[in-house]
Each structure stands twice: as structure tokens, then as C-alpha cells.
DRENKOL-434325 format. One line per field, with one value per residue: residue number from 1; residue in three letters; x negated, y, z of N, C-alpha, C in turn. Coordinates in pm, whole numbers. Layout:
N
num: (NUM ...)
residu: (ala ...)
nc1: (X ...)
nc2: (Y ...)
nc3: (Z ...)
cac1: (X ...)
cac2: (Y ...)
cac3: (Z ...)
cc1: (X ...)
cc2: (Y ...)
cc3: (Z ...)
This chain:
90
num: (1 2 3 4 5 6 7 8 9 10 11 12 13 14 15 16 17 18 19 20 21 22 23 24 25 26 27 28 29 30 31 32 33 34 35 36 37 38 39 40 41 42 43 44 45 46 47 48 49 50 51 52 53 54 55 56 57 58 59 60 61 62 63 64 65 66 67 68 69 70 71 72 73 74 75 76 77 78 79 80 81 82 83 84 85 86 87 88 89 90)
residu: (unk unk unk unk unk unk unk unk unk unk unk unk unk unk unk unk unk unk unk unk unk unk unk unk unk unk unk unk unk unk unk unk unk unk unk unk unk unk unk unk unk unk unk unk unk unk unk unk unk unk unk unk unk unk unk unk unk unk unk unk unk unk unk unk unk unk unk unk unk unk unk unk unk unk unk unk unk unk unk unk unk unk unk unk unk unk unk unk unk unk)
nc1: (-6020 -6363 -6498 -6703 -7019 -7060 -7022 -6746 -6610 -6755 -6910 -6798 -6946 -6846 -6677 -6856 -6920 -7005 -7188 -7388 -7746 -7925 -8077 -8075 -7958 -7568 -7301 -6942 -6634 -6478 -6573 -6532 -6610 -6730 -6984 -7191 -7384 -7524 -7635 -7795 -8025 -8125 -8273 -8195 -7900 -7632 -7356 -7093 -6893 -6671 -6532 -6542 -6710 -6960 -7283 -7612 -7836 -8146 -8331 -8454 -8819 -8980 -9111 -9013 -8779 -8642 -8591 -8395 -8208 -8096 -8025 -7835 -7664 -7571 -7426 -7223 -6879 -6695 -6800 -6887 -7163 -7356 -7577 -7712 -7699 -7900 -7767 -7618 -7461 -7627)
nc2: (-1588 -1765 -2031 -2076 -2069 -2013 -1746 -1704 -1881 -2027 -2273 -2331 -2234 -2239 -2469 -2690 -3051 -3268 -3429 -3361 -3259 -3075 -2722 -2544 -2675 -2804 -2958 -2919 -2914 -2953 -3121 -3380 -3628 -3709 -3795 -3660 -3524 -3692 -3879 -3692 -3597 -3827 -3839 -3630 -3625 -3807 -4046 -4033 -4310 -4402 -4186 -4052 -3853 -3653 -3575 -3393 -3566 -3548 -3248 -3058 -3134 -3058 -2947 -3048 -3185 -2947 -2863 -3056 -3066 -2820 -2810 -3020 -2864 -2677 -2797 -2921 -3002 -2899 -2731 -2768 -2773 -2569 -2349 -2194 -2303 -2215 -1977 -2025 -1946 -1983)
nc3: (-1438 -1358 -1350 -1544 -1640 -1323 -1256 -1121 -933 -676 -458 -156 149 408 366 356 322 595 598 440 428 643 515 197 10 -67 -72 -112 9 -244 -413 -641 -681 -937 -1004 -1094 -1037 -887 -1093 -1171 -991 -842 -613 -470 -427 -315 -294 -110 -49 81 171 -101 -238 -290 -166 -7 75 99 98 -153 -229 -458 -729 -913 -815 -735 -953 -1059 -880 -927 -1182 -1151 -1016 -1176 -1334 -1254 -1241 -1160 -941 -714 -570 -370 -367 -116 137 351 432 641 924 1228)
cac1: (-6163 -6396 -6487 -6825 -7116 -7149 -6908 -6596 -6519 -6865 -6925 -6761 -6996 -6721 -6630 -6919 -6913 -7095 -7266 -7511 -7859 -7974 -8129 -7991 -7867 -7509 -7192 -6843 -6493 -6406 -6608 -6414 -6702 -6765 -7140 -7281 -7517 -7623 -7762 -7867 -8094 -8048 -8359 -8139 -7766 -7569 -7213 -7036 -6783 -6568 -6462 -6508 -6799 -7133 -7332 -7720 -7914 -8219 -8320 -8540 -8962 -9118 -9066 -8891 -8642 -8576 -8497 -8285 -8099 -8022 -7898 -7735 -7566 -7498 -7379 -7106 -6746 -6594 -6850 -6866 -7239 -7430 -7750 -7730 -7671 -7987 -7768 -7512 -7504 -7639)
cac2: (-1596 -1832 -2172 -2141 -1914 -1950 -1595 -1711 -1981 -2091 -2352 -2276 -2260 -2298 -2637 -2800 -3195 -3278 -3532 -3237 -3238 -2863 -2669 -2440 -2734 -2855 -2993 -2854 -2989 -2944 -3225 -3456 -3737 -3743 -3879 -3620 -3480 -3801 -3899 -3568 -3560 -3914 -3822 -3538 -3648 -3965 -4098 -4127 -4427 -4477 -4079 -3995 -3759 -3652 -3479 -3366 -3601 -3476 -3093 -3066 -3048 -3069 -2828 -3125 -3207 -2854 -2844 -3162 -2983 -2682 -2885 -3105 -2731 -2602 -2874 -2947 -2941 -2807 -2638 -2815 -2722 -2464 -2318 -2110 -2317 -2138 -1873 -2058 -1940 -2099)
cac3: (-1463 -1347 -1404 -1596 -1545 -1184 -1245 -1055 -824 -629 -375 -53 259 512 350 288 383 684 550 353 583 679 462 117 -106 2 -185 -63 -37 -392 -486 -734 -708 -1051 -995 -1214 -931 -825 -1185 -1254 -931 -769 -540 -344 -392 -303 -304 37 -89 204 182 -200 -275 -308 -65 -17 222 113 42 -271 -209 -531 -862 -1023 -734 -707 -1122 -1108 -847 -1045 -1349 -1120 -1006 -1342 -1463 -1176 -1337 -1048 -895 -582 -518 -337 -307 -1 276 454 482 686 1082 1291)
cc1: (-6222 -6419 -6590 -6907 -7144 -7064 -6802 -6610 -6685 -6829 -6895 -6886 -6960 -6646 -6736 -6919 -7056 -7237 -7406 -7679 -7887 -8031 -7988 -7916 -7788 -7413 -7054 -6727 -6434 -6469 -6469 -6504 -6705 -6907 -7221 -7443 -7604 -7714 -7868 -8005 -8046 -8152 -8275 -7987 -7738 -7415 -7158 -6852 -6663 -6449 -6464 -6576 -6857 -7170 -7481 -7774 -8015 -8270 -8468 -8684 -9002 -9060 -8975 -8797 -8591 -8503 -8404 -8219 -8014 -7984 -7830 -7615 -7475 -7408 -7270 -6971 -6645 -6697 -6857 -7034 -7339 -7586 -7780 -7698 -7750 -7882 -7641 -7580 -7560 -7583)
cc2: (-1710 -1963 -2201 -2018 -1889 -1791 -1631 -1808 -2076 -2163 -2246 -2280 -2320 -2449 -2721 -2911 -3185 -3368 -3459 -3264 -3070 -2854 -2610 -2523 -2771 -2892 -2937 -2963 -3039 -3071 -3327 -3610 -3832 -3852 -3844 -3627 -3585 -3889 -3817 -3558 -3654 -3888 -3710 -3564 -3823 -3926 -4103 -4224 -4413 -4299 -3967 -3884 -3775 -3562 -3482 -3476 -3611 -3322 -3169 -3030 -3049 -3000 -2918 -3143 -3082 -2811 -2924 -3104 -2871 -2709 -2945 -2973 -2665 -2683 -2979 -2885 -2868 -2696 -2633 -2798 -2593 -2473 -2218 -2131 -2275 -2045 -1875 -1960 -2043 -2162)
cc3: (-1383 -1409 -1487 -1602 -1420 -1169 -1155 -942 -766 -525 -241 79 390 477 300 408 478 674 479 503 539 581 328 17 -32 -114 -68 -126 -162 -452 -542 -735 -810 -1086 -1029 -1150 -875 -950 -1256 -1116 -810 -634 -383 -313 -393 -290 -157 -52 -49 170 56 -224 -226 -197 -57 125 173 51 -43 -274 -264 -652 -955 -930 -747 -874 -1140 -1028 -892 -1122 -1266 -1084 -1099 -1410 -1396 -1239 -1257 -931 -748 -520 -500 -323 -190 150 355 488 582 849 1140 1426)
């Protein structure tokens, strides 16, 4: 199972790239740095080059950043981002 629906295989917490800034959007290891997330919602994601994926350097403040983030979520082929990094420890 898994693999579409958000049902199976979600963004890890424990591996997300450091590169993410605080808050609940993050991208995780699994990234494949396809690019989707960064044209789907170039305002919150970018490319790190040098080390091959995407990651959040900024969290989402306005009803459209926070929708391009959620398609950019849904619409990850591997499923490399989260929405719950608030609920990381601290």
C-alpha cells in the first residue's frame, strides 16, 4: 500500500534536510529533486544544487502560499514533504 493518498508512506520528520527553516512545512530525505515543489510554490521551496534537493526556506503566510504548498504536497511523487514540522521537539 501506499504511494498515493497521503494513505501510506508520508514525509519522515526524523529526516528532514536541515536546510527546511522552523516552522510545519519541511521536505525530508526522500526527496528525488524533481523541482516539482519549487514550481508549484517557488515563493516557499528552493533547490539546494550542491546536495540535490528541495527544501522550505520560507514557511507559508498568505492563503495562496499556504495553497501552493499543499499542491506542491499532493502533488510530490515521492512524498518527500511534510506538514507537521511544528510538531517536531524541540
Amino acid at each position: 500500500m501506499g504511494g498515493s493518498g497521503r494513505g501510506g508512506a508520508v514525509a519522515d520528520l526524523k529526516l528532514k534536510w536541515k536546510q527546511n527553516v522552523k516552522g510545519k512545512m519541511f521536505v525530508d530525505q526522500s526527496c528525488i529533486a524533481c523541482d516539482a515543489c519549487v514550481l508549484t510554490a517557488p515563493s516557499n521551496f528552493k533547490m539546494d544544487e550542491n546536495e540535490g534537493h528541495a527544501y522550505v526556506f520560507k514557511q507559508p503566510e498568505t492563503p495562496e502560499e499556504e495553497a501552493q504548498c499543499r499542491e506542491a504536497m499532493e502533488g510530490c511523487p515521492v512524498e518527500a514533504i511534510g506538514d507537521f514540522g511544528d510538531k517536531e521537539p524541540s
